[in-house]
Structure formats: structure tokens, C-alpha cells
N, C-alpha and C positions, 0 to 999 in steps of 0.2 A: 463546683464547689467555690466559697467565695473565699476571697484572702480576707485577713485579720483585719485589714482599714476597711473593709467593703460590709464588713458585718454591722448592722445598726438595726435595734429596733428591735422587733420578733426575732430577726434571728439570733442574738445578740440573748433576748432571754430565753430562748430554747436550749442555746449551749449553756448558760448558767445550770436550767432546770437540769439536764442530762447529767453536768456534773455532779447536780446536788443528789439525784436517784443514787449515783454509783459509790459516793460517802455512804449515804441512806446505807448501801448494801454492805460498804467496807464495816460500819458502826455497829451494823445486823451482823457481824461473823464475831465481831471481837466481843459482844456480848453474848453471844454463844459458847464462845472461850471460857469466858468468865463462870456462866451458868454452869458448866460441867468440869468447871477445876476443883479438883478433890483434893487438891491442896489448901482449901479454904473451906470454912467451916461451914456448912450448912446453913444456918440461920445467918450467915453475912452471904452468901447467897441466893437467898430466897430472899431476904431483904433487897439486894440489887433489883432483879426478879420484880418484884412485888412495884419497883419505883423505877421502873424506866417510866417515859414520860409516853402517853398513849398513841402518839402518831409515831411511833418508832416501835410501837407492839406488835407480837405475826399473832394472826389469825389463821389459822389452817382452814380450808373452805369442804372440810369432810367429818364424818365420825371420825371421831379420832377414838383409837384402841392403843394399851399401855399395858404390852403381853406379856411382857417378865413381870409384872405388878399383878395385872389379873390372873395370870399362870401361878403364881403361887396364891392368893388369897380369893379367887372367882373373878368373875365378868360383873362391869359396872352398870348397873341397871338403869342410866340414864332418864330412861323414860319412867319406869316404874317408879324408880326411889326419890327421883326429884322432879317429875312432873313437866320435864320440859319437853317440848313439842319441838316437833319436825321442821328443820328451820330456822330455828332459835340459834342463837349467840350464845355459846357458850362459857362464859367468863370464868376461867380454872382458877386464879387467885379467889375470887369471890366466893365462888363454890368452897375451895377449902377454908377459908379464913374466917365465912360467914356461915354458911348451910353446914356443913361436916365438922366443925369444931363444936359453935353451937349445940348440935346433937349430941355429939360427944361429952362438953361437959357438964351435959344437964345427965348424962348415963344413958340414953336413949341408944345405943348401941345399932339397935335390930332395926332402927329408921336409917343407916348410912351402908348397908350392907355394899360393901366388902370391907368399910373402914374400920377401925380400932384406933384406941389409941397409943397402941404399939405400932403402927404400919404405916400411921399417917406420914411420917416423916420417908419412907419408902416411898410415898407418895410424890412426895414434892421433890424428890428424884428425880423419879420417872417422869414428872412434865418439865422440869429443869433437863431433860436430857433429851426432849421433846423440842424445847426451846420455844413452843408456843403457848404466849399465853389465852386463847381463846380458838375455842374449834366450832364449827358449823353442824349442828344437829341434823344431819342428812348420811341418807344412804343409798 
């Protein structure tokens, strides 16, 4: 191991980069905090949510399932209801903000199955308590 005068150079930015990952991770918990404090109102957190800055977003590298949400209103038909393929980036702010409201309030209902417009906000819950905003279309 080298001492602190003998570091220069590469090694020198690796210890930087290291520290910076383990902030990265400290900044990823306390924003998780924040996403499931139920002491704050919903729409100030889903605003947070919605505005962290993209290199500091999680992606989950799997289908993602959200079984207290789908246990009570049904299974989300990913593939069916919204056409995305195997693979695919899932972008869950998007999804609700753009695709599932949209339909909603044009009244198209029976295009967002399981959504409503009573539930949506169950909705953004359940990925606020997920903490991810994008999941990988794989199974």
C-alpha cells in the first residue's frame, strides 16, 4: 500500500473516484429517505422524485413488480398495455407523467388497465417506495 506522499497520478484519481462512488451511495440512501417520508406530502415528493438529476437515478436491471399495488387493483400488463418490448428501459416517471395520465384524461380508462384516476397516486407510492426510477423489461 502506498503512503499519502507516494500517491500521484492514477492512483491519486482512483482514491478520488472511490470516494466519489461511496458519497454516490451515501446521496442514493438519503434520497430514499426522503422518497418514503410520509411526513411530507406526496406531490413534494414526487416532485423531488421526478428532479433528481439523471446520473444519480437507480435503474433496477429486472421486471420490476409492485404487489401491494397490483394485489389490490391487478397485474400490470407491461407488454400488452404499453407495447414495450423485452429489454427495454423502462422509464416509470415517464410512464406515469406522459403515457397513464394522458390516457386518463382524455377518459380512455380501459387503455391504462389497472390505472384510474383514483389509484394513480397509490401508484407513485409504490415506485417512491421502490426507489427506482426505471426498471429493465426482462424476465
Amino acid at each position: 500500500m502506498l503512503t499519502e506522499e507516494e500517491k500521484s497520478g492514477p492512483q491519486l484519481v482512483l482514491d478520488v473516484a472511490n470516494a466519489l462512488v461511496q458519497s454516490i451511495h451515501a446521496i442514493k440512501d438519503e434520497f430514499k429517505q426522503i422518497y418514503v417520508d410520509q411526513d411530507l406530502p406526496l406531490a413534494e415528493r414526487w416532485y423531488f422524485f421526478t428532479n433528481v438529476p439523471k446520473e444519480l437515478q437507480s435503474c433496477y436491471d429486472y421486471l420490476m413488480h409492485f404487489p401491494t399495488f397490483e394485489g389490490k387493483y391487478g397485474e400490470i400488463e407491461w407488454y400488452d398495455n404499453y407495447v414495450y418490448d423485452r429489454h427495454r428501459e423502462v422509464d416509470l416517471v415517464s410512464m406515469v407523467e406522459e403515457q397513464i395520465m394522458s390516457y386518463l384524461e382524455e377518459g380512455d380508462e380501459a387503455g391504462v388497465k389497472p390505472f384510474t384516476k383514483g389509484n394513480i397516486d397509490e401508484f407513485k407510492e409504490a415506485i417512491l417506495t421502490k426507489g427506482y426510477h426505471s426498471f429493465v423489461f426482462d424476465w
